[in-house]
Structure formats: C-alpha cells, structure tokens
C-alpha positions as CSV (number, residue, x, y, z in Angstrom):
1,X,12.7,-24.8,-7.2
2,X,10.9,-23.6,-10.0
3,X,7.1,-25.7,-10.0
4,X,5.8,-26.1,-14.3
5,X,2.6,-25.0,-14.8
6,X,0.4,-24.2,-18.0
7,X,0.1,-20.5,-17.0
8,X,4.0,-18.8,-16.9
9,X,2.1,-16.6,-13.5
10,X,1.3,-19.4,-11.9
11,X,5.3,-21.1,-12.2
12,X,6.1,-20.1,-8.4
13,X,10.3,-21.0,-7.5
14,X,10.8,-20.9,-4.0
15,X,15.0,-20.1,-4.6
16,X,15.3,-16.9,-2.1
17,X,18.2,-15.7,-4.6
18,X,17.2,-14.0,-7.8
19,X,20.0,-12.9,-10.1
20,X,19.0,-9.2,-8.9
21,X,18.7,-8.7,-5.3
22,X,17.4,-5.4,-3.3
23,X,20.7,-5.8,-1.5
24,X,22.4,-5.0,-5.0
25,X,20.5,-1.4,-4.6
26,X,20.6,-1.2,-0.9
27,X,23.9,0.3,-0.4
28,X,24.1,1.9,3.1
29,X,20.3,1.5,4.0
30,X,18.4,4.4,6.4
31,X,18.9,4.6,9.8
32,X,15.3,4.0,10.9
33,X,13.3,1.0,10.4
34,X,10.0,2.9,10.3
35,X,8.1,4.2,6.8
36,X,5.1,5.8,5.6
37,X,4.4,5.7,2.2
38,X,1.6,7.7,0.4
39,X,0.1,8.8,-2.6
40,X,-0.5,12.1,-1.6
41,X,2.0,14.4,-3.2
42,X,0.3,17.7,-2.4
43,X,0.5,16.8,1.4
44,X,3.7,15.8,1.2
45,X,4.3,18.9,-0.5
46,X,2.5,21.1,2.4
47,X,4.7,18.8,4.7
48,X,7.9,19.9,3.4
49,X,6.7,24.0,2.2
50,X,5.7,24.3,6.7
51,X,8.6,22.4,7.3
52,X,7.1,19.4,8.9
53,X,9.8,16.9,7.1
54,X,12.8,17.2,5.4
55,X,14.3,15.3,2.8
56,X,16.5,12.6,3.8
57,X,17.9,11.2,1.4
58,X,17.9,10.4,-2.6
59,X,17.6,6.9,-3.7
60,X,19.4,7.4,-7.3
61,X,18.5,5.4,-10.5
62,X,16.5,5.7,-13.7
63,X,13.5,7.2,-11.7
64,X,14.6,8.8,-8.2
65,X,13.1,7.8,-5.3
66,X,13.0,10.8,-2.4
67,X,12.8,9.8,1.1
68,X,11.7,12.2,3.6
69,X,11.8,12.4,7.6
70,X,9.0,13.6,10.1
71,X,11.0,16.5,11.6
72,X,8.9,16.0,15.0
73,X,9.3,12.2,14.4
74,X,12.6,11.5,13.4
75,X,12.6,8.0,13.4
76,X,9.5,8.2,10.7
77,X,10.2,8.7,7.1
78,X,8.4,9.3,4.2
79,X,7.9,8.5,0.3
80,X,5.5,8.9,-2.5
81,X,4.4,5.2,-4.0
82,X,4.5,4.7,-7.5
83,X,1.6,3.2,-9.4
84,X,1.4,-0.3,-9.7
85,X,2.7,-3.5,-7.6
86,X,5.8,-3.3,-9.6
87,X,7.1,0.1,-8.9
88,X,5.4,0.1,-5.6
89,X,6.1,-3.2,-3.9
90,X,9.2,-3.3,-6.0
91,X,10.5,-0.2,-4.1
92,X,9.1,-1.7,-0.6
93,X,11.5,-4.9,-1.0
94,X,14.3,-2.7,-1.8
95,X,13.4,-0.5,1.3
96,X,13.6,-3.6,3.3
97,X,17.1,-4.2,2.1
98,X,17.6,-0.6,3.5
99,X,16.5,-1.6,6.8
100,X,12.9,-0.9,7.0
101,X,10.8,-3.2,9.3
102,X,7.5,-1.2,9.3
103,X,5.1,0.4,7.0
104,X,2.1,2.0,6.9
105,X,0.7,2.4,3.5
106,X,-2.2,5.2,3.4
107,X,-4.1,6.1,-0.3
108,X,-7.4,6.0,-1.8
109,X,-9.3,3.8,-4.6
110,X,-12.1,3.2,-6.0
111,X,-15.4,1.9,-3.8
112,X,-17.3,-0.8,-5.0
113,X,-20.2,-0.1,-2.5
114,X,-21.9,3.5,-2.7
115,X,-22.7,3.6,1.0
116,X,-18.6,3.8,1.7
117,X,-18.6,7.6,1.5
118,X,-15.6,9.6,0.3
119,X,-13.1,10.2,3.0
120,X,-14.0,6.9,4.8
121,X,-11.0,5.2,5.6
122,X,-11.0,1.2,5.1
123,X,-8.3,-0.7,7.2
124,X,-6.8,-3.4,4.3
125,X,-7.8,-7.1,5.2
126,X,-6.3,-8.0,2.5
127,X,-6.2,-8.2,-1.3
128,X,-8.0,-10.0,-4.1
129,X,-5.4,-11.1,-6.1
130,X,-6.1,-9.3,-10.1
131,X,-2.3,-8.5,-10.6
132,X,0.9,-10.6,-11.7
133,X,3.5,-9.3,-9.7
134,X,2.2,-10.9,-6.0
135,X,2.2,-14.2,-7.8
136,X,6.7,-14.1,-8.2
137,X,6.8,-14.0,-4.0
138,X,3.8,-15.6,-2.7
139,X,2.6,-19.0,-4.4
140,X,-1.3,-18.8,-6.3
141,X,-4.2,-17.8,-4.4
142,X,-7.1,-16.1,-4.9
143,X,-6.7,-13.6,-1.9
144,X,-3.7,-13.2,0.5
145,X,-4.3,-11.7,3.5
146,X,-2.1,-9.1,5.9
147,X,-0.9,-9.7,9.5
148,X,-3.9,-9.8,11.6
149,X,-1.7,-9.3,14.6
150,X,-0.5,-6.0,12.6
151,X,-3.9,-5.3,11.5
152,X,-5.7,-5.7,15.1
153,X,-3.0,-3.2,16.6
154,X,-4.2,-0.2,13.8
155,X,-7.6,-1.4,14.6
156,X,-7.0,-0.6,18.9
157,X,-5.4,3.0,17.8
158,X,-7.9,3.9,15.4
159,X,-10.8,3.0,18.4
160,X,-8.1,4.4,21.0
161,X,-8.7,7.7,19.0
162,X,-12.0,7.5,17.9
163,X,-11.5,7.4,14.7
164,X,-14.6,5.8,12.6
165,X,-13.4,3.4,9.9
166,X,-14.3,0.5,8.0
167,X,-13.0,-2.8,7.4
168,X,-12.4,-6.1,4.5
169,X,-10.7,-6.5,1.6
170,X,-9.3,-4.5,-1.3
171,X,-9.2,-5.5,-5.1
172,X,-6.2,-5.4,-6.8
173,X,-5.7,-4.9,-10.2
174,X,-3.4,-4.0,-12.9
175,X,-5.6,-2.7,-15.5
176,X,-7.5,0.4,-14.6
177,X,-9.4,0.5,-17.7
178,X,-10.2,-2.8,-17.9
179,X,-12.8,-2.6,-14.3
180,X,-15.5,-4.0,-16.4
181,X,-19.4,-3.8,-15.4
182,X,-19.1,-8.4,-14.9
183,X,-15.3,-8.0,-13.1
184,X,-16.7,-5.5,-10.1
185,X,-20.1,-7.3,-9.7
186,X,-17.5,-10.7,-9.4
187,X,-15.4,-8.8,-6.8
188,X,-18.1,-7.2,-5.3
189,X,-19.2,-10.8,-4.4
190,X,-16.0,-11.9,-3.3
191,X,-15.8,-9.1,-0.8
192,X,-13.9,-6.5,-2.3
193,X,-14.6,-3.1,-0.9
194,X,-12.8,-1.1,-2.5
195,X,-10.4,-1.4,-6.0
196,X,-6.7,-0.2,-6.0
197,X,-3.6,-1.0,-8.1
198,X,-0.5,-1.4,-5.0
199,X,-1.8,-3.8,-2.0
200,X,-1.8,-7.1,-3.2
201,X,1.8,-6.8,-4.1
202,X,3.0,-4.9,-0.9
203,X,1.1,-7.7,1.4
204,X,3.1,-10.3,-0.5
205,X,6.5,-8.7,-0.2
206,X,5.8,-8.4,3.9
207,X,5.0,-11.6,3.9
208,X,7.8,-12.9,2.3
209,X,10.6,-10.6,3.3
210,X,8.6,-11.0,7.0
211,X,8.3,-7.6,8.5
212,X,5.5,-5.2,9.5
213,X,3.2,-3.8,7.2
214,X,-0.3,-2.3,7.6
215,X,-2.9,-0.1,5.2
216,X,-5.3,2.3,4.9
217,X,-7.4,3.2,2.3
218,X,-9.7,6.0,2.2
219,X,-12.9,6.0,-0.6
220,X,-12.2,7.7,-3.6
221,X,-14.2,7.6,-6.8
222,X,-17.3,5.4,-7.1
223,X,-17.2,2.1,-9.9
224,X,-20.4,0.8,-7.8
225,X,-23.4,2.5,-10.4
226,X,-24.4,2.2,-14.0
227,X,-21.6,5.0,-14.4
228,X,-18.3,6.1,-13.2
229,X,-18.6,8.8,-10.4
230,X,-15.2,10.8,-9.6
231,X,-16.8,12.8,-6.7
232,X,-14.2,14.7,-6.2
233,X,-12.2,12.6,-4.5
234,X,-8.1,13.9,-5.3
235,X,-9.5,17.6,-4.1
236,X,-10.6,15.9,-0.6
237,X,-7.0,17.8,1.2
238,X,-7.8,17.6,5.0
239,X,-8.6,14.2,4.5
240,X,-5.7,13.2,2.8
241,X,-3.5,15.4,4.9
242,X,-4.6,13.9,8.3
243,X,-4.6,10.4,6.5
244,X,-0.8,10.5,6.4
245,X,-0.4,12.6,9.9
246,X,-2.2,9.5,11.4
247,X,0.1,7.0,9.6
248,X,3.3,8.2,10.8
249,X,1.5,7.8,14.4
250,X,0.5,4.0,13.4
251,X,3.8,3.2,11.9
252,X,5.4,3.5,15.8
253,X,2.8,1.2,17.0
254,X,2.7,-1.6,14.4
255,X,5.6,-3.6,15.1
C-alpha cells in the first residue's frame, strides 16, 4: 500500500509487484549465484587481454550489459557498474532475477577525511542516504545499514590475509557537483568516510530482494580541504587490479 506524504520520495508502497519486474528481463538467468561488480574497466580489460576471464554472456537492451567469468573461478562472474543507484542497483535487482545470491561490490570515491590515504580500502557499513532511488525499496531513513553478518565475514578474510583496511559509513549522493563545502562538513559529522554515487541503492535492493551483498571502497580523490584534490587516484592500477582479484575471493566466502 502506497503511504501519502508531502514529499513524492518519501510515498513508500510496500506491493512487491511493480508493473515492470526484473523477472520480465531475466530470461534464462546465469548459472552461478556469485558476482563481482567493479568500476574498474582497465582491469577488467587486463583481465580479459591475459585471459583471466571470458565473457559470458550479453545482457541485450538499450545499453548492453557484459557479464564476464573468472576463468580460474568459474563460478565468479564479473561486470562493470554503471554510475548512479539507478543504473547500478537497477542492474543488481535484475541480476537477482538471474539468479545471483552474492555480491561484492569493489570501487573508489571520494574521502571526506585526509588521513584516509589513496589506495586504503574502506569496508561499507553502510550508506547515508543523499539519493532517491533507495527510498522506492526501503521505507525513509537517514542511513541504512548492510548485513553485519555479511560484513563481519569480509572483515575475518581481510584480517585472515592481512590485509589493512578501514571501516564506517559511505555517503551517497546523486549530485556530484552539488558536494557543497556545508553538505560534506554535515556528512563528515554524521560519519561519512568516504562519498560515492552506488551504495546506498545496492544495500537497499539486498535488503529487499534478501541476498548477500558486501562492499569495498578504496580512497580516491580528496573533498576533505579548502579545495578539491584528485591525487591521482583513477591512475592508482595495482591497487585497483588487486581490489577486484580480492573480491572475487570474498564473493565465495560471503554467503
């Protein structure tokens, strides 16, 4: 039922059929239940050139979605996220219809505290809530949270490997230009590490659709000084290479 409110974003209906479904979409679905997605295109790129994955499939449409497979992890696959909660969660509910179960998320965004230095990867909490799309599965809150059964199991196999990483909450937004000098002190203060476009959206689609689903975030950029500081953060390769190698370990150990 459809609850009235002054603000159309805040109007949450808890009817689990929409007039489009992912199922709609889904046709024959993948054959795994296991998926890393990343931002990453020139890894994914090395990936396929050294012929570490292969492509697996083509999801058609308007704007094709590739899915690859981990050639020495076969029950792993692979895609490049799209920008936003829209396209990005959007595409992880129809995944779900396709018979995904878990997910490992790995990308970067932009720190809110200088001492997070570039490369350090930030396990996701969960998400400040600065976007409209979370609000359509999950009813209004400021923050919504991930699994923490999900997220204490990345946390073991990161310490497992000794690999040094950070922890709390991301902030979500859908207006990149609009991180004013006010908005990140506010988030700042709420908690927010770190600001990125995708996780408040894919948190609320697990939650709803009730499967696995886990994030990393490495720092990028800095927002956290009197002026923006890219510090070369998209030329960072190893980082972002073994970023997704480590996923598609994770993803096998999350559900």
């Amino acid at each position: 039922m459809l609850r009235q409110e002054d603000w159309p974003v805040l109007e949450y209906d808890d009817n689990p059929t929409a007039k489009l479904n992912p199922s709609h979409f889904a046709g024959e679905g993948f054959d795994t239940d296991k998926m890393v997605i990343t931002f990453f295109s020139e890894v994914m790129q090395k990936l396929l050139s050294s012929r570490q994955i292969a492509k697996a499939c083509v999801i058609p449409g308007e704007n094709p979605v590739e899915i690859f497979r981990f050639c020495e992890r076969p029950g792993v696959l692979l895609t490049l996220g799209q920008v936003g909660c829209p396209a990005c969660a959007g595409n992880l509910d129809l995944f779900h219809a396709m018979g995904i179960r878990k997910v490992m998320f790995c990308g970067g965004g932009g720190v809110l505290d200088r001492t997070i230095d570039v490369g350090q990867v930030m396990v996701v909490d969960g998400a400040i809530r600065d976007e409209g799309f979370s609000y359509h599965y999950i009813p209004a809150s400021r923050v919504i949270y991930t699994d923490p059964q999900v997220t204490e199991r990345i946390v073991c196999c990161l310490k497992e490997r000794n690999i040094p990483y950070l922890q709390g909450l991301v902030w979500t937004t859908d207006a990149i230009f609009r991180e004013t000098a006010d908005r990140i002190a506010r988030r700042k203060a709420e908690g927010a590490r770190i600001v990125e476009m995708e996780q408040a959206g894919c948190i609320a689609v697990a939650q709803y659709r009730h499967f696995s689903y886990g994030a990393l975030i490495y720092g990028g950029d800095d927002l956290s000084g009197e002026e923006w500081d890219g510090r070369g953060w998209r030329s960072r390769e190893g980082i972002r290479y073994d970023l997704v190698q480590l996923c598609a370990e994770l993803v096998e150990a999350i559900g």
